[in-house]
PASE-924766 format. One record per residue (C-alpha): x, y, z; residue number from 1; residue in one letter. Coordinates in steps of 0.1 Angstrom, whole numbers. Layout:
BEGIN
{rec {X Y Z} NUM a} ...
// end
This chain:
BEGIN
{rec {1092 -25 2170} 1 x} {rec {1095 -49 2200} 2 x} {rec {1099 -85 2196} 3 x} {rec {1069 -103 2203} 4 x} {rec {1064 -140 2202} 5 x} {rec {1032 -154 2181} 6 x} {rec {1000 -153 2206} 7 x} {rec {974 -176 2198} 8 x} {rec {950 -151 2185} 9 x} {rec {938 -142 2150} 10 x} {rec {913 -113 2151} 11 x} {rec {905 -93 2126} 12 x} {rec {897 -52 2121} 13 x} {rec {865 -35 2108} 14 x} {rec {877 -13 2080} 15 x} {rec {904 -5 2049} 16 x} {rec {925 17 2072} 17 x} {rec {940 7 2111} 18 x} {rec {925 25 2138} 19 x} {rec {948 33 2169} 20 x} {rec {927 7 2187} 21 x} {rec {933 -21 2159} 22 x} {rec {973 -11 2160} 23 x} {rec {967 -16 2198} 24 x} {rec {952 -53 2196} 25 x} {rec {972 -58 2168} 26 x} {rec {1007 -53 2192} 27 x} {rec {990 -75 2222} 28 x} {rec {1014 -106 2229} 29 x} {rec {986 -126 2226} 30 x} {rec {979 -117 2190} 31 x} {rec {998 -139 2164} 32 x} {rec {976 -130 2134} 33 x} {rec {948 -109 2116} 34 x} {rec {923 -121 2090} 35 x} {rec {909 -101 2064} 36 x} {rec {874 -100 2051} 37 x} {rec {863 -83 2018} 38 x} {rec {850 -54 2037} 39 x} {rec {890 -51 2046} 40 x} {rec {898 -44 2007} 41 x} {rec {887 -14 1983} 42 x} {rec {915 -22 1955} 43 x} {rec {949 -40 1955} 44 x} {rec {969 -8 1959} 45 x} {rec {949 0 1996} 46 x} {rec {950 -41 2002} 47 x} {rec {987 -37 1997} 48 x} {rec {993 -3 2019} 49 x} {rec {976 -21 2044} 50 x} {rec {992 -49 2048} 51 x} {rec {1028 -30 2047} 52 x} {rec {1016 -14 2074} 53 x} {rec {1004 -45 2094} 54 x} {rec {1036 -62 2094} 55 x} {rec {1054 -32 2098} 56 x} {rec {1037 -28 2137} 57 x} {rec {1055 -56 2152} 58 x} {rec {1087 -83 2150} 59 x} {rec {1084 -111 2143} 60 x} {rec {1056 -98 2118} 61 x} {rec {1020 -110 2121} 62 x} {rec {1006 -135 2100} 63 x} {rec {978 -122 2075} 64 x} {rec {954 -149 2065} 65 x} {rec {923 -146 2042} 66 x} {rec {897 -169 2033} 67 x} {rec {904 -170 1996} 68 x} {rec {890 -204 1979} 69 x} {rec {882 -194 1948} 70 x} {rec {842 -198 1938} 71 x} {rec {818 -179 1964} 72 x} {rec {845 -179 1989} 73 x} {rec {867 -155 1974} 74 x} {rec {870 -120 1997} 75 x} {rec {887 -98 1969} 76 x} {rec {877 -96 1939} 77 x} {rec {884 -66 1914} 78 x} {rec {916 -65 1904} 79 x} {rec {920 -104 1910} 80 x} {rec {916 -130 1888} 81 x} {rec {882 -147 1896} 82 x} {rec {888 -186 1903} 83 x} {rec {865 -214 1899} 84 x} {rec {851 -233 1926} 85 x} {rec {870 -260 1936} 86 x} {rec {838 -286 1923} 87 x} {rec {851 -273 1887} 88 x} {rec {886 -292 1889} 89 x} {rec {866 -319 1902} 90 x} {rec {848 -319 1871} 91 x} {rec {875 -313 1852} 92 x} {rec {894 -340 1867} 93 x} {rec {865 -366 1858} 94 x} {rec {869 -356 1819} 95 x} {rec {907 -357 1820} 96 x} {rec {927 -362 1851} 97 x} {rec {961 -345 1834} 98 x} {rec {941 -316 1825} 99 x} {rec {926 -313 1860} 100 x} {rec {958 -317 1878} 101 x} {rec {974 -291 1856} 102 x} {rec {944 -265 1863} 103 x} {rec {944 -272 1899} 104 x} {rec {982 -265 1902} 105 x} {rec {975 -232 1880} 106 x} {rec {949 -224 1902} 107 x} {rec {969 -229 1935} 108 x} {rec {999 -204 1921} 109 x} {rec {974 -174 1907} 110 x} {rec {954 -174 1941} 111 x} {rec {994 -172 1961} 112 x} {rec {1011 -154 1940} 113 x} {rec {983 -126 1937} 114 x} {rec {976 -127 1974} 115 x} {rec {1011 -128 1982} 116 x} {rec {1019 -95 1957} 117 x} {rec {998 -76 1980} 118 x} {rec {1012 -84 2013} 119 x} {rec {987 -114 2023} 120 x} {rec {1010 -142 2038} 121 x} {rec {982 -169 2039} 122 x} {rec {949 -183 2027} 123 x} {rec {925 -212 2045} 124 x} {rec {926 -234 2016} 125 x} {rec {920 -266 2003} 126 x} {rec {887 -278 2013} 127 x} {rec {890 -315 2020} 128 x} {rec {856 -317 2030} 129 x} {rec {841 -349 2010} 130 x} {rec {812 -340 1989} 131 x} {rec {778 -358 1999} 132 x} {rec {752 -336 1986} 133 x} {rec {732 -321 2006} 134 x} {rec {756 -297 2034} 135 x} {rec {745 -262 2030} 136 x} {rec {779 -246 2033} 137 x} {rec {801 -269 2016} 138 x} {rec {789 -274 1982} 139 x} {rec {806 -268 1951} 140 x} {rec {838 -259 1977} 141 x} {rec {849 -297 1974} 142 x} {rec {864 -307 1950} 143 x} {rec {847 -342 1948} 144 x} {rec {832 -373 1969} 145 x} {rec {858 -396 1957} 146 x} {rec {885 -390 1986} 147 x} {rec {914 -400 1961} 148 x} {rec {903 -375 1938} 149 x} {rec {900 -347 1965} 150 x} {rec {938 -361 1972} 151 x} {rec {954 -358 1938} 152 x} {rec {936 -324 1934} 153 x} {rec {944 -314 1969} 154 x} {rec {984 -321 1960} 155 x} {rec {982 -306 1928} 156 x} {rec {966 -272 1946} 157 x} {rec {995 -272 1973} 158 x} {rec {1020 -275 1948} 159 x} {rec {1007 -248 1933} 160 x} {rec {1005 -223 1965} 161 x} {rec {1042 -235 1976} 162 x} {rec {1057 -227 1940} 163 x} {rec {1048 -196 1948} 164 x} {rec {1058 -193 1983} 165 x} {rec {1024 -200 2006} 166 x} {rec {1012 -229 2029} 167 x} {rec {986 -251 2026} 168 x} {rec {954 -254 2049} 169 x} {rec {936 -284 2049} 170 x} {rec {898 -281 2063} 171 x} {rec {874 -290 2075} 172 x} {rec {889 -317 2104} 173 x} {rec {880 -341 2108} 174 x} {rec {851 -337 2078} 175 x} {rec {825 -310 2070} 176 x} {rec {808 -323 2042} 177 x} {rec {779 -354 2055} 178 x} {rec {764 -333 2079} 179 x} {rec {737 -306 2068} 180 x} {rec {740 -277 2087} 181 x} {rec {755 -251 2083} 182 x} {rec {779 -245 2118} 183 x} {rec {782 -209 2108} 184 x} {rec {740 -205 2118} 185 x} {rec {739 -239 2135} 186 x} {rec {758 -270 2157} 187 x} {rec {755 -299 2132} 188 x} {rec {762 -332 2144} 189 x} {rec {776 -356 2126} 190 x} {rec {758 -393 2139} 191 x} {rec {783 -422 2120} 192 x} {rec {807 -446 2137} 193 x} {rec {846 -435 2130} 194 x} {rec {850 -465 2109} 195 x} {rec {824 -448 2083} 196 x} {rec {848 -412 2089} 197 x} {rec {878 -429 2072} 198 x} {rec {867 -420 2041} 199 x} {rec {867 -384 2051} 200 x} {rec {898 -389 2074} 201 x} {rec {925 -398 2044} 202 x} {rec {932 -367 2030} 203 x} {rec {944 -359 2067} 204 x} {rec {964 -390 2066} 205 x} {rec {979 -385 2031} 206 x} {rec {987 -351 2023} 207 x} {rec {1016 -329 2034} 208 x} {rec {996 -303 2049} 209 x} {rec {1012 -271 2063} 210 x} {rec {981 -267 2089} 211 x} {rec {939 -276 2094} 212 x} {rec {916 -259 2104} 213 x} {rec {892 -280 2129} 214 x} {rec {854 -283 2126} 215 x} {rec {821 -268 2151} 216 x} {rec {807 -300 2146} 217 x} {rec {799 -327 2172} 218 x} {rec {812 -364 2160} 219 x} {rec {792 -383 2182} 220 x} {rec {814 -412 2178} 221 x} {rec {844 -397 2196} 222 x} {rec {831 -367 2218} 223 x} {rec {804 -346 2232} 224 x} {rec {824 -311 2219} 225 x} {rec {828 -304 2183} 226 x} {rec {863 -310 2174} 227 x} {rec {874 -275 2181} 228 x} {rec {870 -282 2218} 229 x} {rec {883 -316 2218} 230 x} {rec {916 -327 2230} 231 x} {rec {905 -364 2214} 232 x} {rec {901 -350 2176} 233 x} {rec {932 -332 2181} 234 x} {rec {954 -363 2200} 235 x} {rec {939 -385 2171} 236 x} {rec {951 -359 2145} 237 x} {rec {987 -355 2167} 238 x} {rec {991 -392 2173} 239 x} {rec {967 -411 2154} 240 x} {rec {978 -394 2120} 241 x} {rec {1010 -379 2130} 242 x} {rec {1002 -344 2122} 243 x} {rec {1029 -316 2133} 244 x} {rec {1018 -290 2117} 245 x} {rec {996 -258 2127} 246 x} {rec {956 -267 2137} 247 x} {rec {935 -233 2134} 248 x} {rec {899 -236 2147} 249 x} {rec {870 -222 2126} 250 x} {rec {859 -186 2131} 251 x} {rec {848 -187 2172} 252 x} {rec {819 -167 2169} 253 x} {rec {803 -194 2145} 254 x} {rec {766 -205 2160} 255 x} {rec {785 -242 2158} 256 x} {rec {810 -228 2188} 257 x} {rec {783 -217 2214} 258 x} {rec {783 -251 2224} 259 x} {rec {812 -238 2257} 260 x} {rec {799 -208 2263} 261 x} {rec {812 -173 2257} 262 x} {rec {842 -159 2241} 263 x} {rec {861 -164 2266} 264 x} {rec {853 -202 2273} 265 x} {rec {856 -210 2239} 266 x} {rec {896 -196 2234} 267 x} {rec {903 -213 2269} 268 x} {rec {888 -244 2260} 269 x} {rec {900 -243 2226} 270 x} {rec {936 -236 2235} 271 x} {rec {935 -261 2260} 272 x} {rec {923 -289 2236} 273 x} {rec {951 -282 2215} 274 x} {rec {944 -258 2191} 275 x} {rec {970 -237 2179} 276 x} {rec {956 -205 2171} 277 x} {rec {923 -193 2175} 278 x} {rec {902 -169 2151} 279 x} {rec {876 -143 2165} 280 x} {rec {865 -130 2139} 281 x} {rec {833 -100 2138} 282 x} {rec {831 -97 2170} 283 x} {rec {848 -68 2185} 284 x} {rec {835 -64 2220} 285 x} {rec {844 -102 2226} 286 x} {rec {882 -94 2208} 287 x} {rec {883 -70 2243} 288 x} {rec {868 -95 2267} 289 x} {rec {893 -121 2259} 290 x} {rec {923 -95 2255} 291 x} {rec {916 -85 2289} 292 x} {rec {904 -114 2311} 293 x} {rec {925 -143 2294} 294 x} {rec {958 -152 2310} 295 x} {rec {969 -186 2296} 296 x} {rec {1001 -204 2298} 297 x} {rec {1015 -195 2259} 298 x} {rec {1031 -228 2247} 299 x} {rec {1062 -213 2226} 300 x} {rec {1063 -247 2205} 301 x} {rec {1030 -238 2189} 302 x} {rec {1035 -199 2177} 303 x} {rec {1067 -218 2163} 304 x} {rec {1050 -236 2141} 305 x} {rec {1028 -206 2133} 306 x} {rec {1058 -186 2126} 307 x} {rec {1069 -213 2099} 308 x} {rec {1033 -206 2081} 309 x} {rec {1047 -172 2074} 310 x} {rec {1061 -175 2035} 311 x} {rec {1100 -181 2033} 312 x} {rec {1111 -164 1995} 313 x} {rec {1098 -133 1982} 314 x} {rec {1065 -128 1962} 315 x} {rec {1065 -139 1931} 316 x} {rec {1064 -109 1904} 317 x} {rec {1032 -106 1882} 318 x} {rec {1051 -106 1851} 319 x} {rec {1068 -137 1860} 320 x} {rec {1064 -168 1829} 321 x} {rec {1056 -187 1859} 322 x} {rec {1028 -166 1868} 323 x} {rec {1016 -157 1832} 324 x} {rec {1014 -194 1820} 325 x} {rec {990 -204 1850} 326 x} {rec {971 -172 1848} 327 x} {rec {958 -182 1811} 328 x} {rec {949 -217 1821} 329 x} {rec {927 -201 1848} 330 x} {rec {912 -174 1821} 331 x} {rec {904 -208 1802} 332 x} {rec {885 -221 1831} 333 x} {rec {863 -195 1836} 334 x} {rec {854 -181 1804} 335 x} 
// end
């Protein structure tokens, strides 16, 4: 194994097994990370195989990251405990705020600890996005409207995924939920003045997050790109909020990203507006463009920081009291 530094790529592989081309991309020193979809997983034991063999390919190992909310956005499923959307603790939490907090922190350790016993390092999670009604991709993924309640749950989630040895993700910088569209099919734009964003801002400013993942929307107040592309969302989250830890942008090959151009114009401009690492995610042909035409200047202080996201303690053991205890108040929730 030779020892690579993190690259500011995370790409991601079509199947259950590595090809000799994904083992390839996988060793490029401008790969830091994969991300795995649910057509990546046919049961925990292959999940777990294939991540032994992922880490195995290089050192330091690559970081593996999942989108794994709980709700609809939940990318393995049998053989995994099925948790609630986040909207449910929300609930919850309206009815009887200890109980809530409790369920959220049991909900936070199930989703690490099972990820973690198969190999997965990482999962993009809490939303933070506020939740005004009508968005078509956020939803029942907030947790609530009330931005102190999304904080409290937001806590009680991290201290969940930290007891058991994973980072937190806050997203969607700098807010996701007032605007419509989805950016996954769309480029929504979100019209208010920044003084009407604070709402949606202090989770940002009040939680200890471990990294964000930015937004392909345009904010009209501060900039003509969506935050992904803009150096002024990410100074104001550097400087403004006095966040050090890891930004992520959203999948690049989101409809909300076209806004630069192709693949390649979106990494450089993303890099260059400060992103820390970059997801291209189903898009294979544009995974070769950028692996072969990109030549930035790698800042070593940000794979740093993504090297930090990688979890610290071993995996917690499925028989653990710890475990077992949150795992039945998460049964109780979805019953």
């Amino acid at each position: 194994m030779s020892a690579l530094p993190y690259g500011p790529l995370m790409i991601d592989i079509a199947g259950q097994t590595l090809t000799d081309l994904d083992r390839e991309r996988l060793c490029h020193p401008l790969v830091g990370g994969i991300i795995l979809f649910s057509r990546n997983f046919a049961s925990r034991e292959q999940l777990t195989a294939l991540t032994a063999e992922i880490h195995a390919l290089r050192e330091p190992r690559l970081l593996i990251a999942v989108d794994h909310e709980g709700g609809r956005v939940q990318r393995f499923r049998d053989g995994f405990t099925r948790l609630p959307a986040m909207r449910t603790l929300g609930e919850l939490y309206q009815r009887d705020a200890a109980a809530g907090l409790a369920a959220t922190r049991a909900v936070g350790l199930v989703l690490a600890a099972e990820l973690r016993a198969c190999g997965v390092d990482y999962s993009f999670t809490p939303v933070l996005d506020l939740d005004y009604g009508p968005s078509r991709v956020i939803g029942d993924r907030a947790f609530h409207r009330d931005p102190e309640t999304v904080i409290a749950l937001a806590a009680a989630l991290g201290e969940g995924l930290h007891a058991a040895g994973m980072g937190n993700c806050g997203k969607h910088y700098p807010g996701h939920g007032y605007v419509i569209p989805d950016s996954h099919v769309e480029l929504p734009i979100d019209d208010r003045a920044l003084d009407a964003m604070q709402e949606d801002l202090l989770p940002y400013r009040r939680l200890a997050l471990d990294a964000v993942m930015a937004a392909h929307v345009i904010y009209e107040c501060f900039d003509c790109n969506t935050a992904v592309f803009s150096s002024k969302w990410i100074d104001y989250l550097r400087n403004d909020i006095k966040f050090d830890g890891v930004v992520f942008t959203d999948d690049l090959s989101m409809a909300g990203a076209g806004v630069v151009g192709d693949m390649l114009a979106r990494v450089q401009t993303a890099y260059a507006a400060g992103c820390d690492m970059l997801l291209v995610c189903n898009a294979p042909d544009s995974v070769a463009l950028v692996l072969d035409n990109w030549q930035p200047q790698v800042d070593a202080r940000r794979g740093q920081r993504v090297g930090k996201l990688l979890p610290q303690q071993p995996a917690m053991a499925l028989d653990d009291t710890a475990y077992l205890a949150a795992l039945a108040q998460v049964a109780a929730l979805t019953a």
